[in-house]
Every structure is written in C-alpha cells, then in structure tokens.
C-alpha positions as a LaTeX table, in Angstrom:
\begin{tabular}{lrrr}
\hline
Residue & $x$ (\AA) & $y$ (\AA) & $z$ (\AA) \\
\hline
Unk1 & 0.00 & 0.00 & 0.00 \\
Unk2 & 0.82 & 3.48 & $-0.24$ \\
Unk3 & 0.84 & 6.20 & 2.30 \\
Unk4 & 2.54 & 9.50 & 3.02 \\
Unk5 & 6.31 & 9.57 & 3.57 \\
Unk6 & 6.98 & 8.88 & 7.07 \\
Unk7 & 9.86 & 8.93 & 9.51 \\
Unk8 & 9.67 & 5.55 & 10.67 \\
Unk9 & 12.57 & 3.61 & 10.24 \\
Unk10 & 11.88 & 0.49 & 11.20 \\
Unk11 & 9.18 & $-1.80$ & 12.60 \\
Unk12 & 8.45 & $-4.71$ & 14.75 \\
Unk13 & 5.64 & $-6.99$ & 13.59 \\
Unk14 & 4.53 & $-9.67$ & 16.32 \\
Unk15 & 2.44 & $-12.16$ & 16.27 \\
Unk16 & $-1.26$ & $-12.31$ & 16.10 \\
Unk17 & $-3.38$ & $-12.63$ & 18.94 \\
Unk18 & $-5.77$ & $-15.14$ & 18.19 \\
Unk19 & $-9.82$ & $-14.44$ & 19.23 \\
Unk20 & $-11.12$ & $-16.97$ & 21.21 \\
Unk21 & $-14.46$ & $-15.79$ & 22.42 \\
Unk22 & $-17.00$ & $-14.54$ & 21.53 \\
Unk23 & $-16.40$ & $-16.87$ & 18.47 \\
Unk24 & $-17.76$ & $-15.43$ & 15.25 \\
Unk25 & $-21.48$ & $-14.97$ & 14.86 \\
Unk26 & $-21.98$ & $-16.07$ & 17.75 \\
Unk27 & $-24.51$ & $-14.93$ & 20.06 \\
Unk28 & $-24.01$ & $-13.27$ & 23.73 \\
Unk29 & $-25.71$ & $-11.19$ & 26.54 \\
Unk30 & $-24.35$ & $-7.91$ & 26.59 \\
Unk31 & $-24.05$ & $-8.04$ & 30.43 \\
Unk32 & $-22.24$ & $-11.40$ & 30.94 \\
Unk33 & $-19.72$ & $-10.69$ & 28.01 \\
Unk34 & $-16.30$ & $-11.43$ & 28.45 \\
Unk35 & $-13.52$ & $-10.94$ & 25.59 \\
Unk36 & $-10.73$ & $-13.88$ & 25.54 \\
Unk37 & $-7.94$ & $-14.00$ & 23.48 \\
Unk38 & $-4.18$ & $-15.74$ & 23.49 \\
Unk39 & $-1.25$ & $-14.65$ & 22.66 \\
Unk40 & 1.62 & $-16.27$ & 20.99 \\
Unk41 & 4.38 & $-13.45$ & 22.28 \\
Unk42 & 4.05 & $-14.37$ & 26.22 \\
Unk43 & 1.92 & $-11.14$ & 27.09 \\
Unk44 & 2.47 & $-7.90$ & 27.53 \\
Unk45 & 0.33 & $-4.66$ & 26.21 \\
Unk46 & $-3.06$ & $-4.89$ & 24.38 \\
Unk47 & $-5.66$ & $-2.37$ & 23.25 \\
Unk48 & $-9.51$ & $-4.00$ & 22.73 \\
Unk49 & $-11.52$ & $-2.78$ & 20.43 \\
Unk50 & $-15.34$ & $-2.92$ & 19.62 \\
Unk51 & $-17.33$ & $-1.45$ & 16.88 \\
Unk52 & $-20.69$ & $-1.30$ & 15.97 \\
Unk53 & $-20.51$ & $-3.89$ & 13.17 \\
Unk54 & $-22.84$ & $-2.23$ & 10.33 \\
Unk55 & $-21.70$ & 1.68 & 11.00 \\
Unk56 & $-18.25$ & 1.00 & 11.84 \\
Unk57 & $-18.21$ & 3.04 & 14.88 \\
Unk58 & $-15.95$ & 2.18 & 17.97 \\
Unk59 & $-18.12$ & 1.62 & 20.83 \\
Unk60 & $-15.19$ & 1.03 & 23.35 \\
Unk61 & $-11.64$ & 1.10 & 23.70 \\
Unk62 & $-9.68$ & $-0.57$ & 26.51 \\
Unk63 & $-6.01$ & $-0.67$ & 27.23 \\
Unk64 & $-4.86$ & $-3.43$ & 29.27 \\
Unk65 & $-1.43$ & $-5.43$ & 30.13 \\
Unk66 & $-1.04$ & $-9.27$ & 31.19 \\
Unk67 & 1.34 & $-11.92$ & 30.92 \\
Unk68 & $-0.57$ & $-14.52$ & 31.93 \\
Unk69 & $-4.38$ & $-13.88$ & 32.06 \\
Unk70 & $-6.30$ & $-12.60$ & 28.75 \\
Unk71 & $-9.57$ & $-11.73$ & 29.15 \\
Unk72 & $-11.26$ & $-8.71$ & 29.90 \\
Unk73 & $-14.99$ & $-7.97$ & 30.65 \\
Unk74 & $-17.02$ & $-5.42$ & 28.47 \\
Unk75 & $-16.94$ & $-2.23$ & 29.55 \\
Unk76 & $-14.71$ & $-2.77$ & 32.54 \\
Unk77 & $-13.84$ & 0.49 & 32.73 \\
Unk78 & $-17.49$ & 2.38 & 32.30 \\
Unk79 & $-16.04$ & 4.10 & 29.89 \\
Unk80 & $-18.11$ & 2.76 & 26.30 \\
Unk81 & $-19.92$ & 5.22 & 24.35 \\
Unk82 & $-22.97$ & 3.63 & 24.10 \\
Unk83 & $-24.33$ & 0.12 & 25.51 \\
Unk84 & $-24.70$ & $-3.10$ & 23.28 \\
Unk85 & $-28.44$ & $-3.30$ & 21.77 \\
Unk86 & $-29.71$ & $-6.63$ & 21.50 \\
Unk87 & $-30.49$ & $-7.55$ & 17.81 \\
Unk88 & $-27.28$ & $-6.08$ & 16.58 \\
Unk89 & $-23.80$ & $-7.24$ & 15.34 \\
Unk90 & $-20.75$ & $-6.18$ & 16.60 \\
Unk91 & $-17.02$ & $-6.70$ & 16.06 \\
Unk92 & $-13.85$ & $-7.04$ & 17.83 \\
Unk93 & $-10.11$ & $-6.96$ & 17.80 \\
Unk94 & $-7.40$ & $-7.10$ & 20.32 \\
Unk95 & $-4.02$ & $-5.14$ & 19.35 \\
Unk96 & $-0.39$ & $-6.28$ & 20.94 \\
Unk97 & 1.13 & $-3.35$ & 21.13 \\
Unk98 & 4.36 & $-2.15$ & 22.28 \\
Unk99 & 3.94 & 1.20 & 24.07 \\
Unk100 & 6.70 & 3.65 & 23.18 \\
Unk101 & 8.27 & 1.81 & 20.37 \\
Unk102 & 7.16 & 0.58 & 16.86 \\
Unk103 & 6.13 & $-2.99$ & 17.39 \\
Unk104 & 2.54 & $-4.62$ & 17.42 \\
Unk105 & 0.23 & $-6.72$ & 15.56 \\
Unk106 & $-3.36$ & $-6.36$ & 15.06 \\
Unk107 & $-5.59$ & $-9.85$ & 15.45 \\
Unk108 & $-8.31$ & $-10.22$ & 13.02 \\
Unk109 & $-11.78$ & $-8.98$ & 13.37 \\
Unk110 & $-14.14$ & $-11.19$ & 15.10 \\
Unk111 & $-18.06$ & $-10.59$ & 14.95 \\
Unk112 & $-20.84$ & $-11.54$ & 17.53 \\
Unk113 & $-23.97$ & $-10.61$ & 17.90 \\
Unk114 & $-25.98$ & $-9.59$ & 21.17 \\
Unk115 & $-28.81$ & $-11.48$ & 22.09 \\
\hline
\end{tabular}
C-alpha cells in the first residue's frame, strides 16, 4: 500500500493474537460478556476494540497489560460510548502493542452478535 512519507525507520511486527471468544457470529448477553484472546508473544500490552458492526463506529476502547491472564470484561472500565443493543452485530479486535516503540500486531476482526 501506499501512504505519506513517514519517519519511521523500522518496525516490529509480532504475532497475532488469536480471538477466542465470543467466536464469530456467535450470540451473547451484553451483560455477561467477556472478551478472551491468546497470545503467541508471552503477554504484555493490548488495546480492545469494539465497533458497531454495520456503521463501523468504535463503541469502546480498553487498554490493558497481562502476561498470563487474557480476558477482559465489556466495559470494565465504564467508559463505552454507548451500551450493546440486543439484535445487533458487533465486532472485535485485540491489538499487541508495544507502548513507546514501533512494534505490534493487530488480530483479526471477530463478529458476535448480542442477544
């Protein structure tokens, strides 16, 4: 792809995290839902992110850093925009990230819906 010049020199890809649950399409109640992942790099930081799945817009955005557990509860934080509706689709991703230096990955997007 093609972007503006930029004055990154170098950086670190990692791997994936790899979505666990929710699996895709599947269905969950927006009060019990729990996001679990693993990660193939041992741990460190992450950044969750959920979006409404037909508009595209983030709902919530959590930063969080383990090296053992990884799961994290929706909304742990009180902190999403807007609560999940039942009847609609949503998707997720979990970043590793390296704070302060260029390194991450990005998993892929995995969809649920809320029941």
């Amino acid at each position: 792809m093609e972007s503006q010049p930029s004055d990154t020199i170098s950086f670190e890809l990692y791997f994936k995290p790899r979505l666990i649950s929710p699996g895709n399409n599947s269905e969950v109640g927006a009060d019990t839902l729990i996001f679990r992942w693993d990660d193939p790099n041992g741990g460190g930081d992450f950044v969750i992110r959920v979006k409404n799945a037909q508009t595209d817009s983030l709902i919530w955005i959590y930063s969080y850093r383990s090296f053992s557990i990884f799961s994290v509860r929706f909304n742990i934080d009180s902190k999403a925009r807007e609560n999940l509706t039942p009847g609609r689709q949503y998707k997720w991703r979990v970043d590793r990230v390296q704070f302060g230096q260029n390194a991450g990955s990005k998993s892929n997007w995995g969809v649920f819906n809320v029941k």
